[in-house]
Each structure stands twice: as C-alpha cells, then as structure tokens.
N, C-alpha and C positions, 0 to 999 in steps of 0.2 A: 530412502535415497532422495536427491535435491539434487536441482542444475544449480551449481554455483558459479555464477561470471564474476571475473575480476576484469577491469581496467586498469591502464598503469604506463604514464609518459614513458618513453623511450629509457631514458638516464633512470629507472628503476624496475626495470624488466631482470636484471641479475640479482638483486634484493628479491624482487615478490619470486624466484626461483627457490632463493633460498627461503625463502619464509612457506612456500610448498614442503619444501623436504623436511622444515620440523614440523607440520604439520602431519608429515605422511599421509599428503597428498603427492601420490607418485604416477599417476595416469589423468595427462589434460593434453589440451589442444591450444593451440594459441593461431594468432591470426594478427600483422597488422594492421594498424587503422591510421586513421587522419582523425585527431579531437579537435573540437571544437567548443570556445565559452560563451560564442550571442551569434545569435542569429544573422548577423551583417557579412559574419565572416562564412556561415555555411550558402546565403543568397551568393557572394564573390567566387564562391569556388566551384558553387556549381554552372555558375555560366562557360559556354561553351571555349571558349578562348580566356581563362582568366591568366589575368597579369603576371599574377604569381603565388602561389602554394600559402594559403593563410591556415591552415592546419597545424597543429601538434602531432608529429611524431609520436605515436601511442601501440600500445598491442590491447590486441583482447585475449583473456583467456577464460578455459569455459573447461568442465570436467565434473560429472554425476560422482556424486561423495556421500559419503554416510554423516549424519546431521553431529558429531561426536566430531568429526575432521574439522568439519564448518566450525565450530565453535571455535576450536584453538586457532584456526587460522584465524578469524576475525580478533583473536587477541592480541594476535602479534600481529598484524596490519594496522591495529587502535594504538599500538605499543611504538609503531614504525611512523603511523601517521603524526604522532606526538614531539617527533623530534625534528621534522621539516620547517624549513625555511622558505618554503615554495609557497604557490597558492592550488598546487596539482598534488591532492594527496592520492593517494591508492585507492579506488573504489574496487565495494564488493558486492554485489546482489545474490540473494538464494531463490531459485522458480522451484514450488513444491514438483514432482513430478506425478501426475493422476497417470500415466500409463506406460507403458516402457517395453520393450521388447529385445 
C-alpha cells in the first residue's frame, strides 16, 4: 500500500474524479488549496493584508491504494496530461508507506 497525492486546478477536479473511478480508486480525501508557480506570489499572499488572492484555485487529493491502482491511474493522468492546452497539468506523487495502523 502507498500514499498517493494528486493535485489538480479547480477547472479539472470533475476529470481527475472521473479518472479515480476507472482507475477504481474509490476511497480518497480531498481538500482545497491555493497553488502557486514562484515564489513572489507565495511572499504576496502570505503578508498580512495582501491586496489580493494571487493563488490558483486548486484541490488536493490524497488516498492509501494498492501499487496496481497507482499504475493505471498514472496512465490515464499521462493520457489526460497529453491533451491540455494549459501550463497546469494534473500532478501525481506516490509516499511508500513504512507503517500504518
């Protein structure tokens, strides 16, 4: 078993859903976020009055899978990433898991 995180701009949070379910990946957690691509814009946003929201609209999601889910899923994310027009493709990371309970 592995922690698998995906990232995923807002405008493709219904895609990486569906790309869960052929994977049968069917138990995750998800979570908003605020992305960020340089550092000028995470110093702006963390001052305490800033101006205004320099953030991407993003989720995270996160869900312990068996290393056989992982696989398909990274294919059809590599399948998905391949047809964007953006510069915000779908990120995936896998964390081994050494202990679990």
């Amino acid at each position: 078993m592995k922690l698998l995180i995906v990232t995923v701009v807002h405008e493709f949070e219904k895609e990486i859903l569906r790309l869960f379910k052929q994977a049968k990946i069917d138990s995750f957690s998800s979570s908003g976020i605020d992305g960020y691509k340089n550092h000028t814009e995470v110093l702006r946003a963390a001052s305490w009055f800033p101006s205004e929201k320099e953030g991407v609209e993003s989720s995270l999601f996160f869900s312990f899978v068996e290393e056989d889910k992982i696989d398909a899923l990274f294919i059809l994310i590599k399948e998905f990433n391949t047809t964007l027009k953006t510069s915000n493709p779908i990120k995936a990371a896998v964390v081994p898991i050494e202990r679990a309970i």
